[in-house]
Every structure is written in structure tokens, then in C-alpha cells.
C-alpha positions in Angstrom: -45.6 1.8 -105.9 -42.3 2.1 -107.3 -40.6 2.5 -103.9 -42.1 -0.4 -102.7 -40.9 -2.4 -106.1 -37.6 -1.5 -105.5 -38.1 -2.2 -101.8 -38.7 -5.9 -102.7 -36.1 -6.4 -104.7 -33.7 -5.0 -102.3 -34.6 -7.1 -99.7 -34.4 -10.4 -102.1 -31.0 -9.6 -103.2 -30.0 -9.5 -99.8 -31.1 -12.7 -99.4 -28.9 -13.8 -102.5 -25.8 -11.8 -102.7 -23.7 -13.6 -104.5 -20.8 -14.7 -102.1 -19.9 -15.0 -98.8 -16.4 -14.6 -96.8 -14.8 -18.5 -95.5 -12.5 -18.3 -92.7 -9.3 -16.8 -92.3 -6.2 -19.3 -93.1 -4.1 -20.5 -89.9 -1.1 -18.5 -90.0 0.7 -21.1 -87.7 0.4 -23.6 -91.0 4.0 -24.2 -92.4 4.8 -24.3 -95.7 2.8 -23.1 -98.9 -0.4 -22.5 -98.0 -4.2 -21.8 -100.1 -7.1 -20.5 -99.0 -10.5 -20.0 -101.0 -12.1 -16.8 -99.6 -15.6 -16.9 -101.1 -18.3 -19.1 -100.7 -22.0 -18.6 -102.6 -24.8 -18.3 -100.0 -27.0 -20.7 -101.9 -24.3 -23.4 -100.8 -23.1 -22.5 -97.5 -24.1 -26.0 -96.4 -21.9 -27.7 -98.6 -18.8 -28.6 -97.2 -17.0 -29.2 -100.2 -17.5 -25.1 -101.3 -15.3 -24.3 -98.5 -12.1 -25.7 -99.9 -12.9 -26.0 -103.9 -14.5 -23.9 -106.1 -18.0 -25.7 -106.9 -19.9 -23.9 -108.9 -23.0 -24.0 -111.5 -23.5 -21.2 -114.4 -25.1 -20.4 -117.7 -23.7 -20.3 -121.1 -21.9 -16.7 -121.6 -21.4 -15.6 -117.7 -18.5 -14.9 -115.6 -17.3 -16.9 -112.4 -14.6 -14.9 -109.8 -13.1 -16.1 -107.2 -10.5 -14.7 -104.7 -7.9 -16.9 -103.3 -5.3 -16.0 -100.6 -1.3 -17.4 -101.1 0.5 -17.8 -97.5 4.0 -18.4 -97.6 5.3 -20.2 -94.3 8.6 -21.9 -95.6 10.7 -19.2 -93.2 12.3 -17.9 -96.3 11.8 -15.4 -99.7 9.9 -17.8 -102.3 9.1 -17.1 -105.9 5.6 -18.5 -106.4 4.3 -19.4 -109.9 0.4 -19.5 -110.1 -1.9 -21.3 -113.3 -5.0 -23.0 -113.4 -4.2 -26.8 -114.7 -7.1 -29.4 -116.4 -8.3 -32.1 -114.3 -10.2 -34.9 -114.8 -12.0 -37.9 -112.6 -11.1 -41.7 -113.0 -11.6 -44.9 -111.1 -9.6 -46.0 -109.4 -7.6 -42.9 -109.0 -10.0 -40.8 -108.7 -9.5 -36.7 -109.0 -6.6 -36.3 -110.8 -4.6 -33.6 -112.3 -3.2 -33.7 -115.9 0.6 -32.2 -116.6 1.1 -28.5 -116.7 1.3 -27.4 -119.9 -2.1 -29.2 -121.1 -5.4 -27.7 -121.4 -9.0 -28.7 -121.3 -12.0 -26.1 -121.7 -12.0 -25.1 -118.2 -8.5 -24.0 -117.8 -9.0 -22.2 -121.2 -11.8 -20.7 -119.8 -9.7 -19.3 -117.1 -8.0 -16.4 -116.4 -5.6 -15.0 -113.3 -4.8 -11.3 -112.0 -1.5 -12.6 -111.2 1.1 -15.6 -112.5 4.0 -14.9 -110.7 5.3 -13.5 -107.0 8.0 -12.9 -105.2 7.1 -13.8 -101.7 8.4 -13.3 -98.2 8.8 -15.2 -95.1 4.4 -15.1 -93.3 3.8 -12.9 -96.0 0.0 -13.1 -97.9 -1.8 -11.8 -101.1 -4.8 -12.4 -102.8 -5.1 -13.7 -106.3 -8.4 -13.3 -108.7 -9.7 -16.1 -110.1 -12.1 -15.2 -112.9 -13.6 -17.9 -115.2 -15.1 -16.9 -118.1 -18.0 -19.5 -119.5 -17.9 -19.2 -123.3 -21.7 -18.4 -124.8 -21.6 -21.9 -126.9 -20.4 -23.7 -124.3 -22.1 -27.3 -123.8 -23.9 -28.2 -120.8 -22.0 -30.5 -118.5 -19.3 -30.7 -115.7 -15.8 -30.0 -115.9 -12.9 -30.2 -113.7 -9.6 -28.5 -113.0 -6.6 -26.9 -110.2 -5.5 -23.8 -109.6 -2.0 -24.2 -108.6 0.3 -22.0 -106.6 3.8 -23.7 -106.8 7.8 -23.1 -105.9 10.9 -24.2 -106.4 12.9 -25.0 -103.3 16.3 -23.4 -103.3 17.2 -26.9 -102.1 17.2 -27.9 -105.8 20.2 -28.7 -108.0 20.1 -27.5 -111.4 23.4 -28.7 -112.0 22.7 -32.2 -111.8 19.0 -31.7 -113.1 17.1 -32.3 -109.8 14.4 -29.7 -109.3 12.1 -30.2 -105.7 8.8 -28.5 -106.2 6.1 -27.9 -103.7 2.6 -27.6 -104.9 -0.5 -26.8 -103.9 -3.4 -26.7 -105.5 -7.8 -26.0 -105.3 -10.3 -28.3 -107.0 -12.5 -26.7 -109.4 -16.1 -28.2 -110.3 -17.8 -26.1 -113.0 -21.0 -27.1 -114.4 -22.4 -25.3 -117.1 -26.7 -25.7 -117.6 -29.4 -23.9 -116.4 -30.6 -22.9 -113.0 -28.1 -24.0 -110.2 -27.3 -27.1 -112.1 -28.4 -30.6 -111.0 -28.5 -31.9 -108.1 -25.9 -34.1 -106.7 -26.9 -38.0 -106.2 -25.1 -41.3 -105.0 -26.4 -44.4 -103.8 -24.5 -47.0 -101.4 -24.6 -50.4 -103.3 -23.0 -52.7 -100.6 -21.4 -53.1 -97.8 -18.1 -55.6 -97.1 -16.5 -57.0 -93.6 -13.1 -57.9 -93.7 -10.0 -58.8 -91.9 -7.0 -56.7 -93.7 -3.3 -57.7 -93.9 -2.7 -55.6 -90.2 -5.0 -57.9 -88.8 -8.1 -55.5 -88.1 -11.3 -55.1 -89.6 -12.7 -53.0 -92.1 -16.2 -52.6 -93.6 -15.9 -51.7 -97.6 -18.6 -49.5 -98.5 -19.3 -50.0 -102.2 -21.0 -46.5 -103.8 -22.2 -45.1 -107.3 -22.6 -41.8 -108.3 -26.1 -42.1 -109.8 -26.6 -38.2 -110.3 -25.1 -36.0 -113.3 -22.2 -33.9 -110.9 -19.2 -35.2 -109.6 -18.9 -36.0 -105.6 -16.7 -36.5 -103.1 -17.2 -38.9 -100.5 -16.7 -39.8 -96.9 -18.1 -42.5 -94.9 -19.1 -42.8 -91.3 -19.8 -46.5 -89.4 -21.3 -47.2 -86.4 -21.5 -50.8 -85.0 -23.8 -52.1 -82.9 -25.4 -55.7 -81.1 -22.3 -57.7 -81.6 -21.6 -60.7 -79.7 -22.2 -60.2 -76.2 -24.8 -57.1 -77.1 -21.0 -55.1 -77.9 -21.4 -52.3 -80.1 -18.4 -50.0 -81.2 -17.8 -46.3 -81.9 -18.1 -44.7 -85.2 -15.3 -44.4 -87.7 -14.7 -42.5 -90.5 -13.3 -43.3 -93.7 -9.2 -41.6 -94.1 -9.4 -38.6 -97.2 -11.9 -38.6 -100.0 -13.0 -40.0 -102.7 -14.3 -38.6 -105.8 -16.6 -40.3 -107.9 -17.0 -38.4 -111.3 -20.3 -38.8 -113.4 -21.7 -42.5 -113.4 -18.2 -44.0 -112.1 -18.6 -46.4 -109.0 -15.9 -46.7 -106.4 -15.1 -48.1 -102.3 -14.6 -46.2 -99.6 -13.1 -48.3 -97.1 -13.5 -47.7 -93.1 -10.9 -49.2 -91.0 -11.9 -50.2 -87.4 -8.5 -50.3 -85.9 -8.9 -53.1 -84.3 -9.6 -56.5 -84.5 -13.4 -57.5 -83.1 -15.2 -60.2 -82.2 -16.2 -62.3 -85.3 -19.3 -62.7 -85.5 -22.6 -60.6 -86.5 -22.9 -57.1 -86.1 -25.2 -54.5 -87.1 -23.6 -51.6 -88.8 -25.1 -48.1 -90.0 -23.1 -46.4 -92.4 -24.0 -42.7 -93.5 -22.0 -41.4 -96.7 -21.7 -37.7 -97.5 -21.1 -35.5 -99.7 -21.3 -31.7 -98.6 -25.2 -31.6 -97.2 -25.8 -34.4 -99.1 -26.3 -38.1 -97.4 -26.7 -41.6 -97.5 -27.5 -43.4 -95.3 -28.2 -47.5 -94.8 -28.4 -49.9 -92.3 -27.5 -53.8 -92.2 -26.4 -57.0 -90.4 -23.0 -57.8 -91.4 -20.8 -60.9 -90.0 -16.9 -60.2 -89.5 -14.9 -63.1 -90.4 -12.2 -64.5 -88.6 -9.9 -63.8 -91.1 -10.1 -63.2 -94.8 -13.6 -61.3 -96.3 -16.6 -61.9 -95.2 -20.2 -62.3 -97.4 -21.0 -58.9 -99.2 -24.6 -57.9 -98.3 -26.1 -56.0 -100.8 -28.0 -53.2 -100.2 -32.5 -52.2 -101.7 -32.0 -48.6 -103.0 -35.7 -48.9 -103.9 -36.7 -46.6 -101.9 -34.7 -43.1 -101.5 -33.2 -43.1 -97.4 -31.8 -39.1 -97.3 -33.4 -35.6 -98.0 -31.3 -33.0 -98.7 -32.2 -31.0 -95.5 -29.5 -27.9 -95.5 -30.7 -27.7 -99.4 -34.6 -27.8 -98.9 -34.1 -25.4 -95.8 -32.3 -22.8 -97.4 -34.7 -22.6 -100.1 -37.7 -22.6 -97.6 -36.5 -19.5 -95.5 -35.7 -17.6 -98.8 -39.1 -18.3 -100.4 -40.9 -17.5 -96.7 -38.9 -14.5 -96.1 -40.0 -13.1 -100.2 -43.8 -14.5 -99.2 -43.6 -12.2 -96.0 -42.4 -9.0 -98.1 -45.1 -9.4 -100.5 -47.6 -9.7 -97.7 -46.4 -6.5 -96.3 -46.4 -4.5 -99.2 -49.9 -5.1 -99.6 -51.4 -4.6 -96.7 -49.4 -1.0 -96.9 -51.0 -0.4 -100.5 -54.5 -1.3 -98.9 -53.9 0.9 -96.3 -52.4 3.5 -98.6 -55.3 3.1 -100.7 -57.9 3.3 -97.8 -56.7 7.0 -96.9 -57.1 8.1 -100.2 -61.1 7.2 -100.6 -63.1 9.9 -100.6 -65.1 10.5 -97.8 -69.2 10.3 -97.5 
């Protein structure tokens, strides 16, 4: 019985080892360059895991990450390396404080190395390691890890120092379980004619859940006048929307259309979580056009790369169980003694 215990729990772990290797970074990239190389499996869906450490924990544990430093500038660099505080505000958005200030998260965290000496293509790996005090609150925090250099172009003499920086977002939330889940709703949608002279669609979103997001949106247009209908467009970078905050993300056609009524479908996402919403909008000749508000009565998006990562693990535990006892029944059977 015993072997078949440890046989089950083998097999589960397998199913939730910890993290998972991203992709290499492109060595043809000039400059400075970051890459995060481990992703949890329970959120290999989630876009946003791939470039930021997003993470959920308990009181009292430990979070490691291992991040690779690239230098690409063609010369010998000395890199400084720190983990800054962060926080989110409308309209800005993510924003980093000065170095030098602290918040809990950056106190909480620690790196293997602060300082390097780096050549021309060459790469190393720094550790990240956060360590989640046991009294710590529940809730979400933000901060950077920064890699950073000092050009030799600078001019100490005269005071002018150029700095290149780069840096990786870090979302911590501390509760239990895998912390809650991310949530947004789109509150309305805008046509308008911007000072280039094409249109735009302003899509108007709040973050309704208790983690921060980071948002893109995606339009389609369609039945315009003369049955026209128009290619989808995204919205340029992201925005981040930090815990009850509201903000737009604007999507820029490119090109001036028809005025006139259109139906649009606009889909906002955050890693495998979506939104989307459909409506009639009319584009103005010039100016903004009427704001059409949009019924979240009724919830439009599952989840699906959530839901179906926790499906296969639960079937895959269901089909161990299953097979460990029909072995003990079997195991069982031969030992009966005979008539």
C-alpha cells in the first residue's frame, strides 16, 4: 500500500512542479537585455508570467526566480542590479518609485548578485529570491528588478550621467490558495475623430477584481455603410489597472472611415483572461461621437486556459486513484483463500 501512496503522489507532483523554463532571449537584440527564465505551470496560460514575475504565496514562504542579463552594447559594461518599489496609478499607470526607496516588497527581496562586470554578447543568470515575511498582510504589491549601466558616453565633469535601464515587473500577492482571481469589466466604448484625422474607438475599463491587470484591446468593425467592415486592431502597449482604478485603452484605426454606424466587437485581455462586448457605434465626422455604454449584468468571458488546466489535473489525479484500486482489488483477490 505504501508503494502505491508514494506512487500517487509522484505522479501529482509531476503534474505541479513548481516552474517551468520560458524561452531563450534573442541574442540578435542590442543593448541591455532581461529575460525571466521561469514560469509556474499552474499559469502557463498567462501571458503576462512570461515577461513579469506574477505570483501568489502564503504568509512565511519563499518566492525564486532566475533571471538572465544579456549585454549587446558591443562593449565591456559594468551592470548594477536591485529590486526597486513600484506602485499603480491612473493615469500613469505602473510606475516605478526612485532608487533608493523601499516598500515591503523590495524589502522582502533579496539578489545573488548586485554588481557585474560584463562583456560584449556575454550572459549570466541572477537569483531572485523573495522572501514573504510570516505576519505579512494579505494583498498585492508591486515592484522592478532592475539591471542598469552607465554609458561611458557620460560626462562626470560636467555632471551628466546617461543610464540605460531595464527592468521586470513584479506582482506579488500574498493570501491563501493561488490568490484571487483576476477580474475587469469594459464599461464603454467611444468613436472619435483624433487630431491626425483618423478614428479611434476609446474602450473605457474597470478593474473590478482584487489583483492588478494589464490590458490590451482588440476591435473589429463590421456592417458599416455600404455593408463595409474593417480589420481588427489592437490597442499600442499596455495598460495597467491596479486594484479598483478605472482607465481607457484607446484603439487607433489608422485611418479615417466612413461616418456613419458601425458595429464593433472589442475583446480586452489580460493574460487568459477576456472581455469581451459587442455594440453599434456611430463615427462622427469629426470631433467625438455619443459614448454607448455597455450591460455588465451578465458575465460575457470564462476563463478557459484557467478552468482547463485545472480539469486535466483533477482528471489525470481521478484516473490514478482509479488505477490503484482496481490493482488493490486485484491484489486483494489473489490473496483469498481458496475453497
Amino acid at each position: 500500500m505504501k508503494k502505491f501512496v508514494l506512487l500517487i503522489m509522484a505522479v501529482f507532483v509531476a503534474f505541479h512542479a513548481p516552474l517551468a523554463h520560458a524561452e531563450e532571449p534573442d541574442p540578435t537584440h542590442p543593448g541591455l537585455g532581461l529575460r525571466l527564465l521561469d514560469i509556474p505551470n499552474y499559469q502557463q496560460g498567462d501571458t503576462r508570467a512570461a515577461s513579469a514575475v506574477v505570483d501568489a504565496t502564503l504568509p512565511g514562504t519563499t518566492v525564486v526566480r532566475h533571471i538572465r542579463v544579456a549585454n549587446r552594447t558591443g562593449q565591456v559594461e559594468p551592470v548594477d542590479l536591485y529590486v526597486g518599489p513600484a506602485k499603480i496609478e491612473q493615469p500613469q499607470g505602473f510606475m516605478d518609485q526612485p532608487r533608493g526607496d523601499q516598500n515591503e516588497l523590495s524589502s522582502w527581496s533579496s539578489l545573488d548578485k548586485t554588481k557585474m562586470t560584463m562583456a560584449d554578447n556575454e550572459e549570466q543568470v541572477v537569483t531572485l529570491t523573495i522572501n514573504v515575511p510570516k505576519d505579512a498582510t494579505e494583498g498585492e504589491r508591486y515592484a522592478v528588478f532592475w539591471a542598469e549601466m552607465q554609458s561611458q558616453n557620460s560626462n562626470d565633469a560636467m555632471g551628466v550621467k546617461l543610464v540605460n535601464r531595464i527592468g521586470i515587473r513584479i506582482y506579488l500577492t500574498v493570501g491563501p490558495g493561488n490568490g484571487p482571481t483576476p477580474k475587469f469589466q469594459i464599461d464603454s466604448l467611444t468613436p472619435r475623430k483624433n487630431d491626425r484625422g483618423t478614428h479611434e474607438v476609446v474602450v473605457k475599463v474597470s478593474n473590478t477584481g482584487e489583483r492588478a491587470v494589464d490590458l490590451h484591446a482588440d476591435l473589429a468593425l463590421s456592417d458599416g455603410p455600404g455593408g463595409l467592415k474593417m480589420d481588427e486592431r489592437t490597442s499600442p502597449g499596455t495598460t495597467t489597472l491596479g486594484i479598483g482604478q478605472s482607465g481607457e485603452l484607446i484603439v487607433d484605426i489608422g485611418v479615417a472611415l466612413p461616418a456613419g454606424k458601425w458595429h464593433a466587437k472589442v475583446k480586452v485581455r489580460s493574460g487568459p483572461i477576456s472581455e469581451t462586448k459587442e455594440a453599434d457605434l456611430v463615427f462622427p465626422e469629426s470631433g467625438t461621437g455619443e459614448t454607448v455604454k455597455i450591460d455588465n449584468s451578465t458575465p460575457s468571458t470564462i476563463p478557459w486556459p484557467l478552468l482547463i488546466g485545472a480539469a486535466t489535473s483533477g482528471a489525470a489525479l481521478v484516473a490514478i486513484i482509479a488505477l490503484v484500486l482496481v490493482l488493490l482489488r486485484r491484489r486483494s483477490g489473489s490473496h483469498r483463500p481458496k475453497s
